[in-house]
C-alpha positions as CSV (number, residue, x, y, z in Angstrom):
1,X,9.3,29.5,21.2
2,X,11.3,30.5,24.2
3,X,8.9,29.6,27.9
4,X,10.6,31.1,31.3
5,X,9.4,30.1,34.9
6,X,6.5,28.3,35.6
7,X,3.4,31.0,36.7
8,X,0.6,28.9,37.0
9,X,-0.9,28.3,40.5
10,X,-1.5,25.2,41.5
11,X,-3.3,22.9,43.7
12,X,-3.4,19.1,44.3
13,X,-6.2,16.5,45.1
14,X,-6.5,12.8,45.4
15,X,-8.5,10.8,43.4
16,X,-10.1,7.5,43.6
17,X,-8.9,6.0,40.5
18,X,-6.6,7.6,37.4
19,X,-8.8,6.1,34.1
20,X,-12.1,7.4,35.3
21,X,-10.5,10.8,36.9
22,X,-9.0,11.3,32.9
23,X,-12.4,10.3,31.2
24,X,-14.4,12.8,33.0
25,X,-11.7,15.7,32.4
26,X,-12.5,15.0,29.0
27,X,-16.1,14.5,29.1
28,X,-16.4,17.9,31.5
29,X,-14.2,19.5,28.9
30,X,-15.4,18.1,25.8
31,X,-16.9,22.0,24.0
32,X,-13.8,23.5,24.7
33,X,-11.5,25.0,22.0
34,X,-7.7,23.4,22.7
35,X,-7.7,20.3,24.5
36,X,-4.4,17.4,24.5
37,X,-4.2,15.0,26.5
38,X,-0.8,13.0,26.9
39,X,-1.6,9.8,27.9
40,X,1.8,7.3,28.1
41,X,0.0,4.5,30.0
42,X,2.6,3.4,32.2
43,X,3.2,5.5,36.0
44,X,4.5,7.9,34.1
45,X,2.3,11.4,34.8
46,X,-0.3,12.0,32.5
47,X,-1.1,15.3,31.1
48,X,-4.2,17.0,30.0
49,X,-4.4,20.8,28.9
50,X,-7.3,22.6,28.6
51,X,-7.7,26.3,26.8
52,X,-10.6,28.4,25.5
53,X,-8.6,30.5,23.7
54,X,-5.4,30.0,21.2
55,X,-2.8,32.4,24.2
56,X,0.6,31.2,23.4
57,X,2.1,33.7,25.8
58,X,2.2,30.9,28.8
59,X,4.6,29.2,30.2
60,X,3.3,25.7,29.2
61,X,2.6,24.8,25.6
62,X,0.8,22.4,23.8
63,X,0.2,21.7,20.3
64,X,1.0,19.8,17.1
65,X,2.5,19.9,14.0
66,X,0.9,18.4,11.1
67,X,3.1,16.7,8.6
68,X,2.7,19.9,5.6
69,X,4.2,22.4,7.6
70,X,7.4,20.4,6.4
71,X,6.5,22.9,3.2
72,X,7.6,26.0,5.3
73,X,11.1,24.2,6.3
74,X,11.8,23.0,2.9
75,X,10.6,25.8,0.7
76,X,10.8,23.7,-2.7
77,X,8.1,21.5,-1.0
78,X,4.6,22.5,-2.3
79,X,1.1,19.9,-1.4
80,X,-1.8,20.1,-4.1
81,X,-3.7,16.8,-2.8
82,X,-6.8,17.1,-1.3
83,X,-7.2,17.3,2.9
84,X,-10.4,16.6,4.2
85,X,-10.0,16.7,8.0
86,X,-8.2,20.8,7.5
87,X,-6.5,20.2,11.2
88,X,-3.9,23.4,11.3
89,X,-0.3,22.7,9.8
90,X,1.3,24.4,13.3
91,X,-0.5,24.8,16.4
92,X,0.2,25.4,20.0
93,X,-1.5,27.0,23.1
94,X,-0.7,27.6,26.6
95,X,-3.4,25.8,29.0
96,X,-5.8,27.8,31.5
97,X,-6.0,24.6,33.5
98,X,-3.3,21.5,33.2
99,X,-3.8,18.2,35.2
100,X,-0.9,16.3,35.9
101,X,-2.4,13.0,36.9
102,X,0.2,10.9,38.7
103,X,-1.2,7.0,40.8
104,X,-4.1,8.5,43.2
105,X,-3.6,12.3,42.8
106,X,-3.9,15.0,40.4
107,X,-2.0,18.4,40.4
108,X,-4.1,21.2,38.7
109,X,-2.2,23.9,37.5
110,X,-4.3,26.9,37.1
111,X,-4.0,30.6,35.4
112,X,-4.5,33.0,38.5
113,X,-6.2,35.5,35.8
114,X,-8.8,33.3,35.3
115,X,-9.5,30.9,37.6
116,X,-9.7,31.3,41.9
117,X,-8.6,28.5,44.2
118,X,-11.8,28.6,45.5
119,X,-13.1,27.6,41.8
120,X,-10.8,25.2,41.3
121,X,-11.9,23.6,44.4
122,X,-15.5,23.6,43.2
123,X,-14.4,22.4,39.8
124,X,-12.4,18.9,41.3
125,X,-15.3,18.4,42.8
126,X,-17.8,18.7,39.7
127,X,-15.2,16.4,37.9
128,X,-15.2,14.0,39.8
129,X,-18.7,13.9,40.6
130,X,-19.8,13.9,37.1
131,X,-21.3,10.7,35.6
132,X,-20.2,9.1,32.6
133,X,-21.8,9.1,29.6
134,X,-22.9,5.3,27.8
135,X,-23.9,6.1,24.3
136,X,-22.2,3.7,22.1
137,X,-21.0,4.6,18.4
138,X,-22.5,2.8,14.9
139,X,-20.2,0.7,13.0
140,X,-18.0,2.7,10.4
141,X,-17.2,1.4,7.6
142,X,-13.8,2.5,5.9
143,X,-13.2,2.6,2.4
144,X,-9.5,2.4,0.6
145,X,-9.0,5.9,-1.2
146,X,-6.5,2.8,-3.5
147,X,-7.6,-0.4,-4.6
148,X,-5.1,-3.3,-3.4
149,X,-4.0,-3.2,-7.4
150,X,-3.3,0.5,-7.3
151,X,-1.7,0.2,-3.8
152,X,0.8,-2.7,-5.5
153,X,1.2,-0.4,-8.7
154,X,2.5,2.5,-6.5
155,X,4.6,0.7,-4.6
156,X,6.7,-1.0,-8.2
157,X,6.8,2.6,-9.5
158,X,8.5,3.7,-6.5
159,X,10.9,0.9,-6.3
160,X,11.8,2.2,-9.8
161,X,13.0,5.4,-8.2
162,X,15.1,3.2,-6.0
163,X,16.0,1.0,-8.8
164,X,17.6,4.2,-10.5
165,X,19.2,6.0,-7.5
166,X,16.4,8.9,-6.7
167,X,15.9,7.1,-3.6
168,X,17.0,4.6,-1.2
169,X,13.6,4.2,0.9
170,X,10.6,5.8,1.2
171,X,7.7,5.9,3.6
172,X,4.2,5.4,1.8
173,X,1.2,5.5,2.9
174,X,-2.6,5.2,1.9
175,X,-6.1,6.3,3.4
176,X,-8.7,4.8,4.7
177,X,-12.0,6.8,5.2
178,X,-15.6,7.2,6.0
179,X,-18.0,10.2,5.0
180,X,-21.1,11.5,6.5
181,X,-20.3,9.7,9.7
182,X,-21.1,10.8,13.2
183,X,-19.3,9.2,16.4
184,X,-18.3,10.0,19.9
185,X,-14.3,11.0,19.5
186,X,-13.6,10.4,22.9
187,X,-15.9,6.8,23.7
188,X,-13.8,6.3,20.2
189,X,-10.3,7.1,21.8
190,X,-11.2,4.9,25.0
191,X,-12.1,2.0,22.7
192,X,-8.2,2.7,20.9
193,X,-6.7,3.1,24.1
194,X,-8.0,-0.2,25.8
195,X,-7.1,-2.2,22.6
196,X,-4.0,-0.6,22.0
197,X,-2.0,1.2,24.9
198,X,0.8,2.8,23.8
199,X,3.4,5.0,25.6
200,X,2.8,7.6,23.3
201,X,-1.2,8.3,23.3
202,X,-3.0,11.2,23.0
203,X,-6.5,12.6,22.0
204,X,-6.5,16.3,20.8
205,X,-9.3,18.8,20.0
206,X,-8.6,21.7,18.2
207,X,-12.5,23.5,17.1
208,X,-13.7,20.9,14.8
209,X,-10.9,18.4,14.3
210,X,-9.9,15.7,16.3
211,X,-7.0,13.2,16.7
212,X,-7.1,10.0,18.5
213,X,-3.8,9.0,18.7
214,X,-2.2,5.2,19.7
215,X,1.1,6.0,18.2
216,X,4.4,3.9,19.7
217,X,7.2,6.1,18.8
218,X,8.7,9.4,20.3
219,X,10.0,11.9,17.8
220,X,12.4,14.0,20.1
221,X,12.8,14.7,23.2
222,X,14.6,17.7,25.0
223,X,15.7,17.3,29.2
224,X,18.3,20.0,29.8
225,X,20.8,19.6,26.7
226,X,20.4,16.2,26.0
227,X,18.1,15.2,23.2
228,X,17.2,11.8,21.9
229,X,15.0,10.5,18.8
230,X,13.6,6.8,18.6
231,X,12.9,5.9,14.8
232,X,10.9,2.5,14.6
233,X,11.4,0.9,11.3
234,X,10.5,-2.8,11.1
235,X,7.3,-4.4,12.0
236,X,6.2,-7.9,12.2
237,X,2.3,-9.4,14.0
238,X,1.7,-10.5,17.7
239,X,1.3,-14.6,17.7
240,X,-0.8,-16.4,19.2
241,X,1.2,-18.2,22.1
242,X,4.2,-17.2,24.2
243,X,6.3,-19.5,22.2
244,X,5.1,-17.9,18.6
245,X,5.5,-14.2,20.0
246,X,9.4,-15.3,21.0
247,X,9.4,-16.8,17.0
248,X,8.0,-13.8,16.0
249,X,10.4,-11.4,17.8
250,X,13.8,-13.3,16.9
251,X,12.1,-13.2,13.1
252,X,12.1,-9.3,13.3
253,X,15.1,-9.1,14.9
254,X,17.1,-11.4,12.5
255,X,15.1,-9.8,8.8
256,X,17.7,-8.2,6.5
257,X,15.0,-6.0,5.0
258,X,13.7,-4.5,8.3
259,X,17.6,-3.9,9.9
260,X,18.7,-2.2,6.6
261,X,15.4,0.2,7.1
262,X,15.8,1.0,10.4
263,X,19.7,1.6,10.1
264,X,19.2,3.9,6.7
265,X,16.6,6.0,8.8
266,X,18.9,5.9,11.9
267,X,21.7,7.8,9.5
268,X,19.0,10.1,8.4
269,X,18.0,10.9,12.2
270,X,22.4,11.1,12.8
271,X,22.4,13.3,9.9
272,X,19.5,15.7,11.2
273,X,20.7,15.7,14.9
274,X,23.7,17.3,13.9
275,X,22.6,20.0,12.9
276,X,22.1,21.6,16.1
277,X,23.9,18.9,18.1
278,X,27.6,19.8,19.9
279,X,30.3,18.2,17.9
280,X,31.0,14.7,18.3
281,X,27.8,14.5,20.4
282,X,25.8,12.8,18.6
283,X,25.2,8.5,19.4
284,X,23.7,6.1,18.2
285,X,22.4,4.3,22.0
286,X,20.6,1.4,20.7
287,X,20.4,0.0,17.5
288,X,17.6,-2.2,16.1
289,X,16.0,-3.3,19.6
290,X,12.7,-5.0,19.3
291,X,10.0,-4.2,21.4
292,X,6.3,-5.5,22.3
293,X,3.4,-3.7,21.7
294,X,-0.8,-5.4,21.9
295,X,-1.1,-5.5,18.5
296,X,2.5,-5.7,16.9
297,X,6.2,-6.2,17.9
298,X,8.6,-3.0,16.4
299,X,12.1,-2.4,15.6
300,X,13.0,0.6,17.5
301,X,16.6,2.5,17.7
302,X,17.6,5.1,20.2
303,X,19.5,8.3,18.9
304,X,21.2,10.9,20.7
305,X,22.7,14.1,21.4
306,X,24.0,17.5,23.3
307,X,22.4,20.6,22.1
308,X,24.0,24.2,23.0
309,X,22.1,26.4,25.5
310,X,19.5,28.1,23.6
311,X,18.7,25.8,21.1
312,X,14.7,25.4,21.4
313,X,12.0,23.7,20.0
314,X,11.3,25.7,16.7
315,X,15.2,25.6,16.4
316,X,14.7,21.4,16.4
317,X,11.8,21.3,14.9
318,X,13.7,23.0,11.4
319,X,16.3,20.6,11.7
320,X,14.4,17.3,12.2
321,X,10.9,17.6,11.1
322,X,9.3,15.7,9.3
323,X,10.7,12.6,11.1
324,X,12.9,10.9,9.1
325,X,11.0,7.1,9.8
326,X,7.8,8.9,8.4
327,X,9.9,10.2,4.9
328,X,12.8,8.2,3.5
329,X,16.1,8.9,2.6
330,X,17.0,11.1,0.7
331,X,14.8,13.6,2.8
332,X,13.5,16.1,0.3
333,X,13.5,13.3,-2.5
334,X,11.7,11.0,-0.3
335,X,9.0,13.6,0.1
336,X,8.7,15.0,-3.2
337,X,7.4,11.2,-4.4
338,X,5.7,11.1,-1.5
339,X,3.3,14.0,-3.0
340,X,3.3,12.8,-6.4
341,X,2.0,8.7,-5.2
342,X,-0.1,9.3,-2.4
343,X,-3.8,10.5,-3.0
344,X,-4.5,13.0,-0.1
345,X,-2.9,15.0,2.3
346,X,-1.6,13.4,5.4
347,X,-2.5,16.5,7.4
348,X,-1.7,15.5,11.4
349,X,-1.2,11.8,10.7
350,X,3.1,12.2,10.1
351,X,2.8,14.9,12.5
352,X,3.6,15.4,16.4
353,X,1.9,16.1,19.2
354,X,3.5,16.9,22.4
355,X,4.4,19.8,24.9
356,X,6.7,22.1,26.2
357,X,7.0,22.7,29.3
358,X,8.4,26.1,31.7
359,X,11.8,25.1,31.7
360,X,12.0,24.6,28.1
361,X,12.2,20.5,28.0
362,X,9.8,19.0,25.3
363,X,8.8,15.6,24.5
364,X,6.6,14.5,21.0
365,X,5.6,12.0,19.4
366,X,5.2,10.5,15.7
367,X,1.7,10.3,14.6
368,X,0.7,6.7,13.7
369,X,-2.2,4.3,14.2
370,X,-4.1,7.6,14.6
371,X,-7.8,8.3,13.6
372,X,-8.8,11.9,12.7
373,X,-12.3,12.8,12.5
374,X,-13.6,16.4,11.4
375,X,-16.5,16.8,13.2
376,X,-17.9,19.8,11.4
377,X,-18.1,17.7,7.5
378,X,-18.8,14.1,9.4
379,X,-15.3,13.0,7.5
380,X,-13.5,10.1,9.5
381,X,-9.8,9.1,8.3
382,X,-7.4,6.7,9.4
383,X,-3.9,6.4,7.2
384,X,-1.2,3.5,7.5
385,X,1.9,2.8,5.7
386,X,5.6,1.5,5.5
387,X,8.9,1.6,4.2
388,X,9.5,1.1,0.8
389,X,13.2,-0.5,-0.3
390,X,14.5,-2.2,-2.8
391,X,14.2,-5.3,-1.0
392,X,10.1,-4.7,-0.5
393,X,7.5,-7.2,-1.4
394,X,4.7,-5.4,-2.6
395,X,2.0,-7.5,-1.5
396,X,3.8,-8.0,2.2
397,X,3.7,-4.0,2.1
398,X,0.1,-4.2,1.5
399,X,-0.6,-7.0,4.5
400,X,2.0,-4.9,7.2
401,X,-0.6,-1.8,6.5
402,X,-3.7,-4.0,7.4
403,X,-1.8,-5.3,10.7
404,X,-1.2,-1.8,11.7
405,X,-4.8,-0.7,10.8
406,X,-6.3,-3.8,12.8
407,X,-6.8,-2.3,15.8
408,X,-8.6,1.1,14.5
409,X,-10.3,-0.9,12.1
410,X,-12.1,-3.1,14.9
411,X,-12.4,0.0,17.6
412,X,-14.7,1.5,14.5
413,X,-16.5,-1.6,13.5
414,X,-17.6,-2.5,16.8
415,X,-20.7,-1.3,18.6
């Protein structure tokens, strides 16, 4: 996937305030075909693409890549369990319209084929003028696809595997889901968002299928030839005072189990770098730093690299996907028990979600604390997880899922 200069017209505007500006590019937006929107709540720009058709000949792309397609990089791979959200295993589009939404302005970026300054005028002003809608959602209620005692079982037979040297760790996960359940994907991401900003939000429509995404960790990301991955392994909860969160954090930081996690998966992501890195480029820039999140505090390392000219993202993407905090180590061992324990497909949920822009920079994220909804079957999904090790307690496995599903769990139950 190789994208040259930048054609796109474009055209900027101010805008009284950058939440409501976003919610009613989605709202105006919300029948289209392709829509992401990048959303890394800080004063970083946020992005929002919009397409009615799946043209990847642009010089923009967004997309995804759901956690199966690691099937067509690792050919021994197969997947038998059941998906019921169907979101695409690769999927990217170039955007007819792109807002760049910076403070108090917004940038539209436009295809010339299509669209008319004039039009583009006339559409800033229809977004902006257009009024929110109010319609709340019903309370979901989510079912486990495994009962705690089957969630416990799993997680002894895999420590098995480590016990007898197939593994050292592996990431597994279980669903939660709801059938036959109709809701308002983007009142539903808003709800997320608010609870839970994280710098690597989105909400994606693709048809059907949604994703509504608070995930905290980048994948990789590509500026010129340098290229950096930041694994989170290691979680612990928020307290309930200043002085518990600083408890909290300094118990993270100091856990053997969580530091031996991150550091096996920060080998992995070493290991996968150089693959297309320049030799000797490859560094490990921060090792095990904690970090603060609304609902959680995480264990976060920073790996980098040098990549030679040429190297792009499919050229990455075969080298690194899927990310090595969502798998284990060994790799392909990892996710060959990952098929055989876990009940369904993950589908997007393990996947990425990003862009590409002209120059041929990227930047994705890791799928987490994400619900997917298929809006065509009313199915509604939400999937959480950890690392397992030999050092795992079960039942401590089972409670760090919970923590990380709190905040979905609540945006869904309230009304």
């Amino acid at each position: 996937m190789i994208i040259t200069n930048n054609t796109l017209k474009q055209i900027s505007f101010k805008i009284a305030g950058k939440d409501t500006f976003q919610r009613q590019v989605l709202e105006r937006f919300s029948d289209v075909q392709n829509l992401v929107f990048i959303n890394k709540n800080s004063a970083e720009a946020n992005l929002i693409a919009v397409a009615n058709t799946n043209n990847k000949e642009g010089n923009w792309q967004f997309g995804f890549v759901s956690y199966d397609y690691k099937n067509e990089i690792e050919t021994q791979l197969s997947s038998e369990n059941a998906d019921y959200i169907q979101f695409a295993e690769k999927h990217f589009f170039s955007p007819e319209l792109l807002f760049i939404i910076s403070g108090n302005e917004v940038e539209i970026q436009y295809e010339k084929t299509i669209y008319t300054e004039e039009q583009i005028t006339k559409l800033f002003t229809e977004i902006t003028q257009l009024e929110l809608s109010s319609t709340s959602n019903e309370s979901v209620k989510m079912t486990p696809r495994l009962s705690k005692d089957e969630y416990l079982a799993k997680v002894k037979a895999l420590q098995q595997h480590i016990q007898l040297g197939d593994i050292y760790e592996v990431n597994f996960c279980q669903e939660f889901y709801a059938e036959n359940v109709a809701i308002n994907p983007i009142h539903i991401y808003h709800k997320l968002n608010k609870k839970s900003p994280t710098p690597f939000s989105c909400f994606v429509k693709h048809n059907d299928n949604y994703l509504l995404c608070a995930s905290p960790e980048r994948f990789i990301k590509k500026m010129g030839d340098e290229i950096s991955s930041q694994p989170i392994k290691g979680t612990i909860k928020r307290g309930n005072s200043e002085a518990e969160d600083t408890l909290l954090r300094e118990q993270l930081k100091n856990d053997p189990k969580e530091h031996s996690e991150n550091v096996m998966i920060v080998d992995l992501v070493r290991n996968d770098l150089s693959k297309i890195a320049k030799k000797g480029s490859v560094k490990v820039d921060e090792l095990c730093g904690i970090y603060t999140f609304p609902q959680v505090h995480q264990m976060i390392s920073t790996v980098s690299a040098k990549v030679e000219e040429g190297v792009n993202f499919d050229d990455v993407l075969k080298a690194t996907f899927p990310m090595g905090s969502m798998t284990g180590a060994p790799k392909v061992r990892a996710m060959e028990l990952i098929e055989e324990y876990e009940t369904t497909k993950r589908g997007l949920y393990s996947g990425t979600v990003g862009f590409i822009d002209y120059k041929g920079d990227f930047d994705f994220n890791v799928v987490i604390r994400s619900i997917t909804y298929n809006q065509k079957n009313n199915y509604l999904s939400y999937m959480v997880g950890g690392a397992i090790t030999a050092l795992s307690d079960p039942k401590k496995e089972y409670e760090e899922c919970l923590l990380k599903a709190k905040a979905m769990l609540e945006v869904l139950t309230e009304k």
